[in-house]
N, C-alpha and C positions, 0 to 999 in steps of 0.2 A: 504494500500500500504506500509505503514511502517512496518509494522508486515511482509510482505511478503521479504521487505527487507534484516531485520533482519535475518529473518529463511532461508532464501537461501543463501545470499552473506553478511554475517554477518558485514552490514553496521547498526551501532547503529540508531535510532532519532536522539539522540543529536548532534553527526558528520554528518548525512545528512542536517541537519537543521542550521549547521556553514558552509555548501557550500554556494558558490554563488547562486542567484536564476537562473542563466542559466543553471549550473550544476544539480540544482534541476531538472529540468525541463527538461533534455535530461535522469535523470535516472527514473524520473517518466512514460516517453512516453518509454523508452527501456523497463521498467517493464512491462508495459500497452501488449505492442508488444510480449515479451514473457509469461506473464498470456496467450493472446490469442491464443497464435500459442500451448499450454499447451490443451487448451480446444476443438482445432481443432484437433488434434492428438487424445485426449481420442474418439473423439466423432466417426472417423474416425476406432480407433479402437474397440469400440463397433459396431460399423456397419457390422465389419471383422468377428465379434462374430455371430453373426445371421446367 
């Protein structure tokens, strides 16, 4: 999750990990949310492919 951080919205580790843990935790579940809605599209669009 940190990696994916990083590589998209170029939040470092070490600046995520000097947030509060509430802040942690509402970007960790936002992450979560768009990883999956990322995986429901590809999958959605391979279906289109067929």
């Amino acid at each position: 999750m940190l990696h994916a951080m990083w590589t998209r919205h170029h939040l470092l580790p070490g600046a995520f990990l000097k947030l509060p843990r509430g802040e942690q935790l509402f970007l960790l579940a936002s992450l979560e949310l768009e990883l999956e809605q990322e995986q429901v599209l590809q999958r959605e669009h391979e279906r289109a492919r067929r």
